[in-house]
DSSP file (Angstrom, degrees, kcal/mol; ACC not computed):
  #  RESIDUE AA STRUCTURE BP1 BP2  ACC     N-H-->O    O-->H-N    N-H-->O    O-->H-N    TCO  KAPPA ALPHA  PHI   PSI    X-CA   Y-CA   Z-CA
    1    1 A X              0   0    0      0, 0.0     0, 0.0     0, 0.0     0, 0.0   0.000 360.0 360.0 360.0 130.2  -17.2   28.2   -9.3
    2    2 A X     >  -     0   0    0      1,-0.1     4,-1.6     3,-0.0     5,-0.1  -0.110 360.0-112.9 -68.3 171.5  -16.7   25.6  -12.2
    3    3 A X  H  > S+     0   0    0      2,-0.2     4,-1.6     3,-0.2     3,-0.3   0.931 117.8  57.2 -53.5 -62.0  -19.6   22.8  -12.8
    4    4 A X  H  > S+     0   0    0      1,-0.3     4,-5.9     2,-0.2    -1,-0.1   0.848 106.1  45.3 -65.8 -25.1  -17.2   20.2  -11.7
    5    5 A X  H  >>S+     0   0    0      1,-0.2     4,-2.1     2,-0.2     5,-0.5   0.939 113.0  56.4 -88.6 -43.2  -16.4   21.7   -8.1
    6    6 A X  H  X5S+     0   0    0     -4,-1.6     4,-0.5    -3,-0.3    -1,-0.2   0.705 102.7  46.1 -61.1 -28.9  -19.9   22.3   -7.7
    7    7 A X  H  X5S+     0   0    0     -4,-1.6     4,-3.6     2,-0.2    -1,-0.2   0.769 112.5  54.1 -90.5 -25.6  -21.0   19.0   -8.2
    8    8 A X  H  X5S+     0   0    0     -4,-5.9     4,-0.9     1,-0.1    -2,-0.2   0.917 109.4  54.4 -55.5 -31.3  -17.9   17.6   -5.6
    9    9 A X  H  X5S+     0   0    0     -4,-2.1     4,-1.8     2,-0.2    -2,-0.2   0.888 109.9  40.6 -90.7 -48.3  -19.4   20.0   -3.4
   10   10 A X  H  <<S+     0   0    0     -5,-0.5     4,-0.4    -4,-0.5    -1,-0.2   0.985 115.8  54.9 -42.3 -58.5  -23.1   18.5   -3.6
   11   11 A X  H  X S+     0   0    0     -4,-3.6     4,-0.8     1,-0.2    -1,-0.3   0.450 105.7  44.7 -89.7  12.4  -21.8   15.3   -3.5
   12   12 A X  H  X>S+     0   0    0     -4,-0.9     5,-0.7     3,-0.1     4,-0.6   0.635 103.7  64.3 -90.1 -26.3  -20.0   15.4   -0.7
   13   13 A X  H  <5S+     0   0    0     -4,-1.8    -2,-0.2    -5,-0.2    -3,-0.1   0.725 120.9  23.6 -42.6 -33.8  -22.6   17.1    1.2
   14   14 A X  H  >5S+     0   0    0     -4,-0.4     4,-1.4     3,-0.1    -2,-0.1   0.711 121.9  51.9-116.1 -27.3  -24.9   14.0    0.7
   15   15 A X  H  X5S+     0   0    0     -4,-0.8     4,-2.2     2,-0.1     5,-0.3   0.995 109.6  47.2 -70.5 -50.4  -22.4   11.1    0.2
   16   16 A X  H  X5S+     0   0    0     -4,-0.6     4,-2.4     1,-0.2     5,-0.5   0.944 113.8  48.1 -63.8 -48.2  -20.2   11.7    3.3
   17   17 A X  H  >XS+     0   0    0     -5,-0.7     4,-1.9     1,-0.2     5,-0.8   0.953 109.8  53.4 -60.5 -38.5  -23.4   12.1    5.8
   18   18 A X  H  <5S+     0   0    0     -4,-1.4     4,-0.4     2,-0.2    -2,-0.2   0.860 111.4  43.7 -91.6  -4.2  -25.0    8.9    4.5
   19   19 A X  H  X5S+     0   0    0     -4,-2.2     4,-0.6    -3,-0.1    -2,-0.2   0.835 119.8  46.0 -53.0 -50.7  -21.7    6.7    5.1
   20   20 A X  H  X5S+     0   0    0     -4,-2.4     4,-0.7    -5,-0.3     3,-0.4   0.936 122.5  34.3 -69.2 -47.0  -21.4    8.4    8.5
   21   21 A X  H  X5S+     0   0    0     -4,-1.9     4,-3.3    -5,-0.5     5,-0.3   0.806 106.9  61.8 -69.2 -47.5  -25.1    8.0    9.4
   22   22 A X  H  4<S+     0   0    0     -5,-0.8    -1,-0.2    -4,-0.4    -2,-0.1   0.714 103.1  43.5 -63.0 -26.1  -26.2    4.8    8.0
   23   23 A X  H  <>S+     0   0    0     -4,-0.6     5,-2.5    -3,-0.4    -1,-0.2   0.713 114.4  50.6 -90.5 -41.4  -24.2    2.4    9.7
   24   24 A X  H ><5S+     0   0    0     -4,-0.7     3,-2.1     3,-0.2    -2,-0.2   0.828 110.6  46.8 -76.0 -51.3  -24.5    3.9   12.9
   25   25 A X  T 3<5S+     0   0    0     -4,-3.3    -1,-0.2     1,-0.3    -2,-0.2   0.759 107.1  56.2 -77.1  -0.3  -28.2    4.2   12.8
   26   26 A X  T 3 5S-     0   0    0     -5,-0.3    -1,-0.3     0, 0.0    -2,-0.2   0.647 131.4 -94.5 -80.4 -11.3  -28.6    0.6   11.6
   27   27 A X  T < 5S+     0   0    0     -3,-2.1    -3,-0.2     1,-0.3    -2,-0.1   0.366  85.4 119.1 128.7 -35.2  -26.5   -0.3   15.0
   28   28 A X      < -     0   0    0     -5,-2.5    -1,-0.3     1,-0.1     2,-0.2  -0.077  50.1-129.7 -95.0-168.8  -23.4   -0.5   14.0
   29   29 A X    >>  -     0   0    0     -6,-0.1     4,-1.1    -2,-0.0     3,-0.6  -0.591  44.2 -73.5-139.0-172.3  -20.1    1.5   14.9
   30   30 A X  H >> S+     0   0    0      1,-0.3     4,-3.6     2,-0.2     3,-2.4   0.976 126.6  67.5 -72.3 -50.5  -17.1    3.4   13.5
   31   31 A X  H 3> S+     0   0    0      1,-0.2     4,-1.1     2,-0.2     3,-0.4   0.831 100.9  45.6 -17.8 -75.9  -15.9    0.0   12.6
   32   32 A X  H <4 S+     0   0    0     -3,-0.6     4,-0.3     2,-0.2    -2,-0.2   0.402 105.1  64.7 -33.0 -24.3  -18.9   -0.4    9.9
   33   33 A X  H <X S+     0   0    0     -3,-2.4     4,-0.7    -4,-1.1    -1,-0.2   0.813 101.9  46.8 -70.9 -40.3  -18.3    3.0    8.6
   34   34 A X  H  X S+     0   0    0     -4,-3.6     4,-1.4    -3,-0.4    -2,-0.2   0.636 106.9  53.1-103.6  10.8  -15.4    2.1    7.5
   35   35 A X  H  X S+     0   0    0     -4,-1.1     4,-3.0    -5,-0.4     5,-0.2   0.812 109.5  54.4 -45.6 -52.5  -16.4   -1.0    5.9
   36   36 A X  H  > S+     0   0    0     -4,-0.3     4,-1.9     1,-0.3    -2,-0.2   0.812 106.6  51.4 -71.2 -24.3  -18.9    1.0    4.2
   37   37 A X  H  X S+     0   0    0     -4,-0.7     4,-2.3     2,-0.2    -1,-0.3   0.842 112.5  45.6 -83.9 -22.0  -16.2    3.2    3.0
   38   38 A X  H  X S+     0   0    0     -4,-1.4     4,-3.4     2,-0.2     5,-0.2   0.924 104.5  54.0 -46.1 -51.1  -14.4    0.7    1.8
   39   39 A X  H  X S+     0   0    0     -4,-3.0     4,-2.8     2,-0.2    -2,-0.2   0.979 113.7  46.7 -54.6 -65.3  -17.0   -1.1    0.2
   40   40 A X  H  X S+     0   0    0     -4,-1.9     4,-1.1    -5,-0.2     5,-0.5   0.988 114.1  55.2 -55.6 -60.0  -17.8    2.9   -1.9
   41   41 A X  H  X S+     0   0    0     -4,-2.3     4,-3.3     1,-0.3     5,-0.4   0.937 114.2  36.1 -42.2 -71.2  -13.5    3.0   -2.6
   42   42 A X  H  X S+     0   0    0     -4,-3.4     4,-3.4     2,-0.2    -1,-0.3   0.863 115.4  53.7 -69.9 -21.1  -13.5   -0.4   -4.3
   43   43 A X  H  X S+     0   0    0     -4,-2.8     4,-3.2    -5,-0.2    -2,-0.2   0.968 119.9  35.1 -43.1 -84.6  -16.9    0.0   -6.1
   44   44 A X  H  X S+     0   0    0     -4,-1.1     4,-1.7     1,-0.3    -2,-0.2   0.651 116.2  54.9 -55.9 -17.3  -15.7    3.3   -7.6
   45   45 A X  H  X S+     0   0    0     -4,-3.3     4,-2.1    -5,-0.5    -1,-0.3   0.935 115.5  47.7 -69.1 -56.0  -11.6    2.1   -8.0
   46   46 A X  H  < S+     0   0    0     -4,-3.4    -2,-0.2    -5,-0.4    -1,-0.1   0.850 111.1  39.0 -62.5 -17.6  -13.0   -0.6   -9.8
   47   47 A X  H  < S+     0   0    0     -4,-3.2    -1,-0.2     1,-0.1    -2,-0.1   0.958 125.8  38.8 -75.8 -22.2  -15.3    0.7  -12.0
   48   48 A X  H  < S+     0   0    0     -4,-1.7     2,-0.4    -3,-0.2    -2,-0.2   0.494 110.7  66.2 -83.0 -13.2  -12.6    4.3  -12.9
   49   49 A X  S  < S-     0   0    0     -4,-2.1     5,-0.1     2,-0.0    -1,-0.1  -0.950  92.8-115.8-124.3 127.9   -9.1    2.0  -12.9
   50   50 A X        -     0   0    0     -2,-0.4    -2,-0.1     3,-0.1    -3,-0.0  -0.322  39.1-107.0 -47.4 151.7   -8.4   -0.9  -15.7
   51   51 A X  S >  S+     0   0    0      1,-0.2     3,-0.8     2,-0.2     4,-0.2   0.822 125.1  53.1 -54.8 -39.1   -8.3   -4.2  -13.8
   52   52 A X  T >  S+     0   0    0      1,-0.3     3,-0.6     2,-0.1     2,-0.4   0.852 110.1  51.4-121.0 -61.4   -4.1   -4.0  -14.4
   53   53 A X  T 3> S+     0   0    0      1,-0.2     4,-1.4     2,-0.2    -1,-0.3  -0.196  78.6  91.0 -79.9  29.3   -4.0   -0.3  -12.9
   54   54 A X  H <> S+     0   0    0     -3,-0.8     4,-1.0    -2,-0.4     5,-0.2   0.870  77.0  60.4-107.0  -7.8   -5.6   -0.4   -9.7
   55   55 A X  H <4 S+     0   0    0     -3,-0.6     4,-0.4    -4,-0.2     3,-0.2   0.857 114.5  43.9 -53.3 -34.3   -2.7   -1.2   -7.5
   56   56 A X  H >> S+     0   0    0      2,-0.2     4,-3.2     1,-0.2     3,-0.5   0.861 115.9  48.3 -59.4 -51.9   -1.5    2.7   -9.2
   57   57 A X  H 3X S+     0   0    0     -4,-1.4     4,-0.7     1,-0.3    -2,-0.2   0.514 112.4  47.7 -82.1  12.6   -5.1    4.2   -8.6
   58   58 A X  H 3X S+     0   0    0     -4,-1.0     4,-1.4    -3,-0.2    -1,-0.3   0.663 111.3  52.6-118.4 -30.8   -5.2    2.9   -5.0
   59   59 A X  H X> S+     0   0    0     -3,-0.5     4,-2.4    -4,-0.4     3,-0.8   0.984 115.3  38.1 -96.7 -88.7   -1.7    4.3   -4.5
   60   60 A X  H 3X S+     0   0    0     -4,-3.2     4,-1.4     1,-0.2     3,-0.4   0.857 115.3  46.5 -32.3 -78.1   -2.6    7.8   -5.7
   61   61 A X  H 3X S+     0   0    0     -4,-0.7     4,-0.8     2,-0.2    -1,-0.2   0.698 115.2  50.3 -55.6 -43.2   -6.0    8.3   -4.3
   62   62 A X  H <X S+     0   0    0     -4,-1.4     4,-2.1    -3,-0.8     3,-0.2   0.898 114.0  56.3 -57.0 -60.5   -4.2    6.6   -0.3
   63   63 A X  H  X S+     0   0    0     -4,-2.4     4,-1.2    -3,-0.4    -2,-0.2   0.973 110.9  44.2 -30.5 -86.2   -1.4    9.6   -1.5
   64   64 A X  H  X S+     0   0    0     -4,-1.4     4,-1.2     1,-0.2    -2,-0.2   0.523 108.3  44.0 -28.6 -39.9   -4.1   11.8   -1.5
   65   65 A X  H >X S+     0   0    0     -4,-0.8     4,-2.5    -3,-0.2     3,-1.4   0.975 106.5  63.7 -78.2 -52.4   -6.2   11.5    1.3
   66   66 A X  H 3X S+     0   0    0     -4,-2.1     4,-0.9     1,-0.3    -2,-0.2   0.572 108.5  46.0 -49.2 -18.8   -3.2   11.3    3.4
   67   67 A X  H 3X S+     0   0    0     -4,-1.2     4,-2.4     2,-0.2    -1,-0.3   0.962 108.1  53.7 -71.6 -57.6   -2.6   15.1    2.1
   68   68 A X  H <X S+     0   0    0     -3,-1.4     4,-0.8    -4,-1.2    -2,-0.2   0.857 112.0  44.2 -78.1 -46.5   -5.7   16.1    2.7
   69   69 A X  H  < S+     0   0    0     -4,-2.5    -1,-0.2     1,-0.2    -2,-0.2   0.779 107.3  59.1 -84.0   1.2   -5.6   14.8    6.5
   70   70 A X  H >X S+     0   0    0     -4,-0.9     4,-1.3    -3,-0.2     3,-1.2   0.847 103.6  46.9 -67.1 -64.8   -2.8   16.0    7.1
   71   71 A X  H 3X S+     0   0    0     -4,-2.4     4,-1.2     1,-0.2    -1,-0.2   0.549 108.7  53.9 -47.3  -8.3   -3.6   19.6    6.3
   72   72 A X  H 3X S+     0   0    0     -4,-0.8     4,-1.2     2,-0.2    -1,-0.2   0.495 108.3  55.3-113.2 -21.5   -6.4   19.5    8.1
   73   73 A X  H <> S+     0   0    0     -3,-1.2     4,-1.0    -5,-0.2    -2,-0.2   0.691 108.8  44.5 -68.8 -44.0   -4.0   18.3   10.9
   74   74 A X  H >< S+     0   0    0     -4,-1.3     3,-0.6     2,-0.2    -2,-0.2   0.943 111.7  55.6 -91.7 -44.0   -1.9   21.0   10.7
   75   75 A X  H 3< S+     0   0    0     -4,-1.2    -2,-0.2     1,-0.3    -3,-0.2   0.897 111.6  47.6 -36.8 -62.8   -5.2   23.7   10.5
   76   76 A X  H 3< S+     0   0    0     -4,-1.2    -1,-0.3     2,-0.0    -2,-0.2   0.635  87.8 115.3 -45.0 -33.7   -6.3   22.3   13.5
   77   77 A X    <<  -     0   0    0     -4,-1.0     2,-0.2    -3,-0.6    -3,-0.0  -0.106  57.0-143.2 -58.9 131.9   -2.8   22.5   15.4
   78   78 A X        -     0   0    0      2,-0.0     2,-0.4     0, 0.0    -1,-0.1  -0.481  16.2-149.7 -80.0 163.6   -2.8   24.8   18.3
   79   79 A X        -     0   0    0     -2,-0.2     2,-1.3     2,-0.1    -2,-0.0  -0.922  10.0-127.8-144.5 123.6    0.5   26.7   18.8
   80   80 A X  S    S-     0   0    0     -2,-0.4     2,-0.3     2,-0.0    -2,-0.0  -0.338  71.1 -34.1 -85.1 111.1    2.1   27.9   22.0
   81   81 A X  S    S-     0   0    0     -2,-1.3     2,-0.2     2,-0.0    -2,-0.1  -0.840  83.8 -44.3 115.8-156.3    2.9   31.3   21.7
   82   82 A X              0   0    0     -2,-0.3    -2,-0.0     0, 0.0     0, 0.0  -0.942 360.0 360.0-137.1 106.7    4.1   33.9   18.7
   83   83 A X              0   0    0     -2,-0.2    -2,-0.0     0, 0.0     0, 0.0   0.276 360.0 360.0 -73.8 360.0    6.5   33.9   16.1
């Protein structure tokens, strides 16, 4: 496993639990989470996209997730029957 994949793997192990967790044990609701993920998305667009490019990096990254839940859609899918 490279360095780099190892360190997504870490940090998603700790980032993704204290977004999910934090909001909700202050009180708040799913609503607030995703405030909170917003809030981490534009921190990190802004600091990783030139002011000029983030409409691009916002575009890509939106691309992406949508991939990612989407597979994760289709893993999950039950299927009636047998091919």
């Amino acid at each position: 496993m490279s360095k780099v994949l190892e360190t997504h793997d870490e940090l998603v192990n700790v980032v993704v639990p204290a977004i999910l967790t934090g909001p909700i044990e202050a009180g708040g609701d799913v609503a607030d989470v995703m405030t909170v993920l917003a809030s981490v998305v534009v921190g990190v667009v802004s600091v990783c996209a030139d002011f000029d490019s983030n409409e691009k990096a916002l575009d890509i990254l939106i691309e992406d997730v949508r991939n990612r839940l989407s597979g994760q859609a289709l893993r999950n899918a039950k299927t009636l029957g047998s091919a």
